[in-house]
C-alpha positions, 0 to 999 in steps of 0.5 A, a space after each residue: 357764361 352765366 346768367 345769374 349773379 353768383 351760383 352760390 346760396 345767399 347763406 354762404 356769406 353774411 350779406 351787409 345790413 340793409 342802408 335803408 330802412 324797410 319803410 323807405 324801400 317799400 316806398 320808394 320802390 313803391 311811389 316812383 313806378 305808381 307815378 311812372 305807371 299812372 303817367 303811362 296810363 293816363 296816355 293809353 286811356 287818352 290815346 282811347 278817348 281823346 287822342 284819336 280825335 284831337 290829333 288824329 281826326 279821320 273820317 274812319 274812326 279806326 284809322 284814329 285809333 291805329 294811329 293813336 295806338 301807333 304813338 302809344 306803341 313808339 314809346 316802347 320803342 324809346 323804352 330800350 334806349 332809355 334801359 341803354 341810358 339810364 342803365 349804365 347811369 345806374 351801374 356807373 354813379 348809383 340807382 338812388 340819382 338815376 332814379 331821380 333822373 328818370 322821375 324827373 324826366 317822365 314828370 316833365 314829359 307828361 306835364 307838357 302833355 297837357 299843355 299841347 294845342 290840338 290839331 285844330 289849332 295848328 295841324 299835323 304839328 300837334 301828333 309831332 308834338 305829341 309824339 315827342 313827348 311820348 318817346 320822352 315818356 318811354 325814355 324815362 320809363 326804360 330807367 325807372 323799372 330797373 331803379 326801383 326793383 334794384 332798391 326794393 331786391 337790393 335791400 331785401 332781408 334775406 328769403 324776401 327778396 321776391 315779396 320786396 321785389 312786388 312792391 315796385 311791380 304793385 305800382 301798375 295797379 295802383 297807378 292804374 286805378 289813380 289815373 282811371 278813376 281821375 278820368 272817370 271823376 272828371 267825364 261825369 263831372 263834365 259829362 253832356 245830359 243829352 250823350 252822356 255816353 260819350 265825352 262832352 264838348 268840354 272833357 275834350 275841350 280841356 278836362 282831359 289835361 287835368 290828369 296830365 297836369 296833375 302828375 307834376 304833383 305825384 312827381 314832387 311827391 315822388 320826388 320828396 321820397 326817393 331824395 331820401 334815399 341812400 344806395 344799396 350795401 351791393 353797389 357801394 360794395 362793388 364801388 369799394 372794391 373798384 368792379 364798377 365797369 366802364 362800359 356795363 352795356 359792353 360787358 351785359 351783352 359780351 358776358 351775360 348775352 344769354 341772360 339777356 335773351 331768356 329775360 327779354 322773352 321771359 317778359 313776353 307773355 306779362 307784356 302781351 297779357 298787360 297792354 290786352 287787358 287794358 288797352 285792347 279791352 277798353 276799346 273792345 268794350 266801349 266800342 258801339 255793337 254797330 260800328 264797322 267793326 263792332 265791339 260790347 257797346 258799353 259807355 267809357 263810365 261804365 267799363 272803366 269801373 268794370 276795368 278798376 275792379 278787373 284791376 283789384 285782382 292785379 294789385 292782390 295777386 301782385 303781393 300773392 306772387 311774392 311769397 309764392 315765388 320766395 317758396 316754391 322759387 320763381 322759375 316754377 311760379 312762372 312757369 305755372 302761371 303761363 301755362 295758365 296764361 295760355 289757357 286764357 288765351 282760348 276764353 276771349 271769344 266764350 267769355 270776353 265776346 260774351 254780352 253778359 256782363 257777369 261774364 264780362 267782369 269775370 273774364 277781366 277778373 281771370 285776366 288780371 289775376 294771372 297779370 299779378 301772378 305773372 307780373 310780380 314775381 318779374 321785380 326778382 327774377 329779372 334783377 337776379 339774373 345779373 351780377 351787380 355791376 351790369 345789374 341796372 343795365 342787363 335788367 332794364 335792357 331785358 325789361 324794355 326790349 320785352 316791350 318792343 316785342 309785347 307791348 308795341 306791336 299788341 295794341 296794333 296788333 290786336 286791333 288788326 286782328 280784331 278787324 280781320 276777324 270781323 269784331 271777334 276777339 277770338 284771333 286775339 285771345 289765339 295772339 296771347 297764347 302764341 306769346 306765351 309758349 314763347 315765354 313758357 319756352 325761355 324759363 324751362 331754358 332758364 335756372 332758377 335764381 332763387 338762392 342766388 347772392 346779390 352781393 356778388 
C-alpha cells in the first residue's frame, strides 16, 4: 500500500502541457483561499471582540469567551465532512465546479452572518443561528483548500511544484491582513473618545457586520476568476481513461489509509501553531493585566497592528518555503521547521509573557515565520501523497481532520490552560511543543514526495 502517487520521478515521462495559464493559477489558487481566509478570519476576531457579548453575554467574561471559541471550534468539526463532500465532488466531476461550490457556499454563509439579530433581540436562538452559519463555514472550507492546492500542484512546470503549491497557502496572511485591518479601519472610525479602548456602542451595534457583508464582494471577485478556469491535464487524463472511482473516499481509506494517517498528523503542529498565534494571542494581548485571569493590557487597535506586522513574516516565508521545499525536498524542510517549532514552544512565558513590546512584536514575528516555513510547503506535500483519482478526497480528508485535533481544541484548549495557569502562557507554549513532536513523528514515518509524477 502506498502513500504517494506514483514512486516513479516526474522525468520518467513528459507530463502534458499546463491547460491553464501561469497567471490563472497563481490566481485562482490565490483569490479563492484569501476570500476563504479573510472570511475565516473575520469570524475568529469577532468571536474576540464581539460575539462574546452579543450572543453569549455572561456575567463572567471568560465563560463568553469559551463559549464564543466553542463556536468557532465547531466549524472544524464540519470541516472533514465538507472534505468528505466536497472531495468526492472534486475526484468524481472536477476541481474547477467544486470549487465554485465551496466559494459560493462559504460566501453565502458568512454574508448572513452579518445579518444576524442579536441575543437581545431574540435570545438564545441568536448563538443557534450563529452556529449554523459557522458549521456552514467549516462545510465550504473543508472543499476549498484541497481545490485550490489541486489547481496550483496540477498545473505546476515541472521542479516548481512546492513554489506553485505556496501560492494558495499565501491566502492565509493576505486574508488575514484584509479582514484585521477592516476591523481596525472601522473601530477608529467609530470608536468612543471617552474609552477608546474598547468598542463603542455603535461598532457593536452595527459596525462590526460591514466586514461580514463585505465578503459578498471578494466572492464575485472570486468567483469571476475561478469560472475562468479549465481542469487540469491529470484529472482529464484520469477522466479519458475511465480511473475516475466511484466511491473516492471508499478507495483513500481502503488503499491510501496510511497517507491519511501521516498527513492528518503532519498538519498538527501548522494547525496548532496557526489558530495560537491568532486567536490565542489577540485574547492574550488585549486582555486587561487585572482581570480574573490577566493578560498584556494592550487596546484591540494596537495589538491588532502588532499581529498584521507578526503576519508579514507569514506571508514572506509562505513564498520562502517553496523554493526551499523544491531543493532540498519537503520532508527534510518540514521536518527542520518543526524541530524548531518546538523550541518556540518553550519562549511563550520569557518572550510572549514579556511586558516589553519590543519583545512582544519579536515573539509574533518568530511565530509567524515558522507558520510560513511550515505552512507552505503543506500546498505540495499533502496533494502529492495520493494518487490523482483520490487526490481531492485523500488530501481534504488529511487537511481537515488535522483541524479537529489542532485548530478545535487549541483556542479552548489554550484558554483552559491559561486560566489553570493563573494568566501565564507558559502551559500553552508546553501545548505547542507537545503538538509538535507529534507531527515531527509522522514525517520522520513519511517518504519523501518530491519526485513523485502527479499524472499518475
Amino acid at each position: 500500500m502506498s502513500t504517494s502517487a506514483s514512486a516513479q520521478p516526474a522525468a520518467s515521462g513528459a507530463p502534458a502541457a499546463p491547460r491553464n495559464s501561469r497567471s490563472r493559477v497563481v490566481l485562482a489558487s490565490l483569490i479563492g483561499t484569501t476570500i476563504e481566509f479573510y472570511d475565516f478570519y473575520v469570524y475568529a476576531t469577532a468571536a474576540v471582540l464581539v460575539f462574546p457579548h452579543l450572543f453569549f453575554p455572561s456575567e463572567n467574561e471568560t465563560t463568553a469567551l469559551l463559549a464564543s471559541f466553542a463556536t468557532f471550534g465547531a466549524a472544524m468539526l464540519a470541516r472533514p465532512l465538507g472534505a468528505v463532500f466536497f472531495g468526492h465532488l472534486g475526484d468524481r466531476i472536477g476541481r474547477k465546479t467544486t470549487l465554485v461550490a465551496s466559494l459560493l457556499t462559504m460566501g453565502i454563509a458568512t454574508f448572513l452572518i452579518g445579518l444576524l439579530p442579536t441575543h437581545a433581540s431574540i435570545g438564545a436562538w441568536a448563538a443557534m443561528l450563529l452556529l449554523l452559519m459557522r458549521l456552514a463555514q467549516g462545510f465550504a472550507i473543508g472543499g476549498e483548500w484541497s481545490g485550490a492546492a489541486l489547481i496550483a500542484t496540477e498545473n505546476a512546470p515541472e521542479g516548481k511544484r512546492a513554489w506553485y503549491g505556496t501560492f494558495p497557502q499565501l491566502g492565509a496572511p493576505l486574508g488575514f491582513i484584509i479582514a484585521n485591518l477592516l476591523f481596525y479601519g472601522i473601530n477608529m472610525v467609530l470608536a468612543d473618545p471617552a474609552n477608546p479602548g474598547q468598542p463603542s456602542e455603535a461598532f457593536l451595534s452595527w459596525g462590526w457586520r460591514i466586514p461580514f457583508l463585505f465578503s459578498a464582494v471578494m466572492v464575485i471577485v472570486g468567483l469571476w476568476v475561478r469560472l475562468k478556469l479549465v481542469e487540469s491535464s491529470a484529472f482529464e487524463r484520469t477522466r479519458t481513461q475511465g480511473l475516475v472511482k466511484r466511491m473516492p473516499l471508499a478507495e483513500a481509506f481502503k488503499f491510501h489509509w496510511k497517507g491519511l494517517i501521516l498527513g492528518t498528523f503532519a498538519m498538527l503542529a501548522t494547525y496548532v501553531l496557526f489558530y495560537l498565534m491568532t486567536s490565542y494571542t489577540l485574547t492574550f494581548g488585549t486582555r486587561p493585566t487585572d482581570a480574573d485571569v490577566p493578560g498584556l493590557g494592550y487596546t484591540y487597535n494596537s495589538f491588532i497592528l502588532m499581529l498584521v506586522f507578526g503576519v508579514v513574516f507569514f506571508g514572506i516565508f509562505t513564498l520562502v518555503s517553496g523554493p526551499l521545499a523544491d531543493r532540498f525536498g519537503r520532508r527534510r524542510t518540514l521536518m527542520v521547521v518543526t524541530s524548531a517549532i518546538i523550541l518556540f514552544g518553550f519562549t511563550f512565558v520569557p518572550l510572549l509573557g514579556s511586558d516589553n513590546t519590543a519583545v512582544v512584536m519579536f515573539f509574533l514575528a518568530l511565530g509567524f515565520t515558522l507558520m510560513g516555513l511550515t505552512f507552505g510547503p503543506m500546498g505540495a506535500f499533502l496533494p502529492e501523497m495520493f494518487p490523482t483519482n483520490v487526490r481531492y478526497t485523500g488530501s481534504a480528508i488529511s487537511y481537515n481532520v488535522s483541524s479537529i485535533l489542532g485548530a478545535a481544541l487549541a483556542p479552548i484548549v489554550a484558554v483552559w490552560l491559561w486560566t489553570l495557569a493563573e494568566g501565564s502562557p507558559g502551559l500553552v507554549g508546553i501545548y505547542l511543543s507537545g503538538a509538535a513532536v507529534l507531527t515531527l513523528i509522522s514525517l520522520i514515518l513519511t517518504k519523501e514526495t518530491k519526485s513523485i509524477n502527479m499524472e499518475d
